[in-house]
Legacy VTK file of the C-alpha trace (Angstrom):
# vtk DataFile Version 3.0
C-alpha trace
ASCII
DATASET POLYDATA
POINTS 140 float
0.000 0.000 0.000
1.244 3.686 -0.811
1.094 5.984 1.676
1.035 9.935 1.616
1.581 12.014 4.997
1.345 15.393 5.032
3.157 16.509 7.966
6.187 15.377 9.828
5.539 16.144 13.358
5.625 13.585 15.784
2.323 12.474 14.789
3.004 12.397 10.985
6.504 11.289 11.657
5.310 8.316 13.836
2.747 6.945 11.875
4.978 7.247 8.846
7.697 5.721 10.646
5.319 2.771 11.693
3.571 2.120 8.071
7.632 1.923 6.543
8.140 -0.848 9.116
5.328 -2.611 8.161
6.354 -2.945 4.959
4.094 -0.293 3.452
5.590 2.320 0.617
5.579 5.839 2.272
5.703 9.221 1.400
6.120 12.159 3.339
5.533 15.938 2.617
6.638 19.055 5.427
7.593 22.619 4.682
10.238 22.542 6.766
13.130 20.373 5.679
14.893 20.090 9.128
11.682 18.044 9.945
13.247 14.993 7.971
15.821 14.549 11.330
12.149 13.190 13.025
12.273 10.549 10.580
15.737 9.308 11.007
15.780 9.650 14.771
16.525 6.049 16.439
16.593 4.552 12.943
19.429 2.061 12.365
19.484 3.334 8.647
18.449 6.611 7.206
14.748 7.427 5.812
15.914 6.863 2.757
17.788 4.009 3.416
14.870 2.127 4.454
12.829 2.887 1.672
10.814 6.148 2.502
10.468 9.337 0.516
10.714 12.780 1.425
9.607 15.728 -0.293
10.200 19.540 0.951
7.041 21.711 0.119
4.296 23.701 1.093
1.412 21.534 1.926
-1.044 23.699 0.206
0.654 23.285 -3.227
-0.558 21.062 -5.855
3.161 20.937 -7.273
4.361 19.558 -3.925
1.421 16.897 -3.400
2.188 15.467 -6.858
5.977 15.461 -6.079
4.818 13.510 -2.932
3.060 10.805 -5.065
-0.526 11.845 -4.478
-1.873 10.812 -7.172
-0.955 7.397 -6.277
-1.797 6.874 -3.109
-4.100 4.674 -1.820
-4.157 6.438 2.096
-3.504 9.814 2.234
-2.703 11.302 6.049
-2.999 15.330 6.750
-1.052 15.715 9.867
-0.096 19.428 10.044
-0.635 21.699 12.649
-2.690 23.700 10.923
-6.810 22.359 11.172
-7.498 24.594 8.196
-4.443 23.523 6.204
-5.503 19.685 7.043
-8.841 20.400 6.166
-8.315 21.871 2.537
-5.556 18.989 1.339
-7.609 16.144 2.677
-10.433 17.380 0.524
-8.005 17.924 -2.269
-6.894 14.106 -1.851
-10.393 12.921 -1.491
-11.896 15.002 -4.102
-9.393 16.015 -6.894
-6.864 12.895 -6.515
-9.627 10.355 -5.376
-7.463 8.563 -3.113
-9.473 5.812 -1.609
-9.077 6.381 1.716
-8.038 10.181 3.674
-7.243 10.565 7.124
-7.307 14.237 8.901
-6.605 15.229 11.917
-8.297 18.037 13.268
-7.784 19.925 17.031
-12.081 21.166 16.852
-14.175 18.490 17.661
-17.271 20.140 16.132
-15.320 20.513 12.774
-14.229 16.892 12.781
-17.390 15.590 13.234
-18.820 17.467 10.128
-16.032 16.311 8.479
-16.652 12.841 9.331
-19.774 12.847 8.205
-18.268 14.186 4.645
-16.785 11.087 4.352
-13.010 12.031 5.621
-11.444 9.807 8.559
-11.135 12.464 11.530
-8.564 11.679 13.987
-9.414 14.392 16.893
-6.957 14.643 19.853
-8.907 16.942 21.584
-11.780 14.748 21.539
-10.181 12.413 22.931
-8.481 14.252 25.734
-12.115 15.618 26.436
-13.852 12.317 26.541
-10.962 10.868 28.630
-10.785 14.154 31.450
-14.526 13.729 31.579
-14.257 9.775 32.630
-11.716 10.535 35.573
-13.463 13.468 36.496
-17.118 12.056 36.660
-15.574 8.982 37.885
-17.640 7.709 41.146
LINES 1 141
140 0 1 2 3 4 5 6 7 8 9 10 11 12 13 14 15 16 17 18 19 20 21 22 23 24 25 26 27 28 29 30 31 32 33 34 35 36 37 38 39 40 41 42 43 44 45 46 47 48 49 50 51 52 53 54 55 56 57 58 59 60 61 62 63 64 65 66 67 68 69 70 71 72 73 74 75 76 77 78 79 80 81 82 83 84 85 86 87 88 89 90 91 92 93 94 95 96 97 98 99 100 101 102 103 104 105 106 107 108 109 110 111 112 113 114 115 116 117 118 119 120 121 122 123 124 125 126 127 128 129 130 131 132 133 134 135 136 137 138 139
């Protein structure tokens, strides 16, 4: 399976990190080149070594997506910081590159359940932070 992450934070990076162990083909897009060091960190060989790509762009740029391999990917992962920037590429992937199946992750939980119900995967850490505060704070 071919992989796109957009994003290589620790949650991009980790997940990216993870699929390239399993044996899946990943690819993985960040503005900020010095971001590739998360991707080589406690990694016997380099990104590239092991098989992963890399690609230094803008996440918001069509140029850069394609350079990523968007338009083959089967998952596609937006994992910025940036709810609006993850918003507007996993539409992009879903919409204009068809890519069978998008993940987003977005801070708002009110946003990422409209989303959901678009049809995008919503990953929502501040859901779950929410839903777990509220079990140890109601607990009996």
């Amino acid at each position: 399976m071919f992989i796109v992450i957009v994003g290589a934070g620790r949650v991009g990076s980790a997940v990216a990190k993870r699929a390239l162990s399993a044996g899946h083909d990943v690819s993985v897009l960040d503005s900020d080149p010095l971001s590739h060091e998360r991707l080589d960190k406690d990694q016997s060989t380099s990104w590239e070594d092991a098989g992963g790509r890399f690609t230094v762009a803008a996440a918001l740029e069509i140029d850069g997506l394609i350079a990523a391999g968007i338009e083959a990917a089967d998952v596609f992962m937006a994992a910025t910081s940036g709810d609006n920037t993850n918003l507007v590429i996993a539409q992009l992937a879903q919409r204009r590159f068809n890519v069978p199946r998008v993940v987003v992750r977005v801070a708002d939980p009110a946003r990422a359940a409209w989303y959901g119900e678009q049809g995008l995967l919503t990953i929502c850490p501040t859901q779950s932070a929410i839903d777990e505060a509220e079990q140890v704070v109601l607990a009996p």
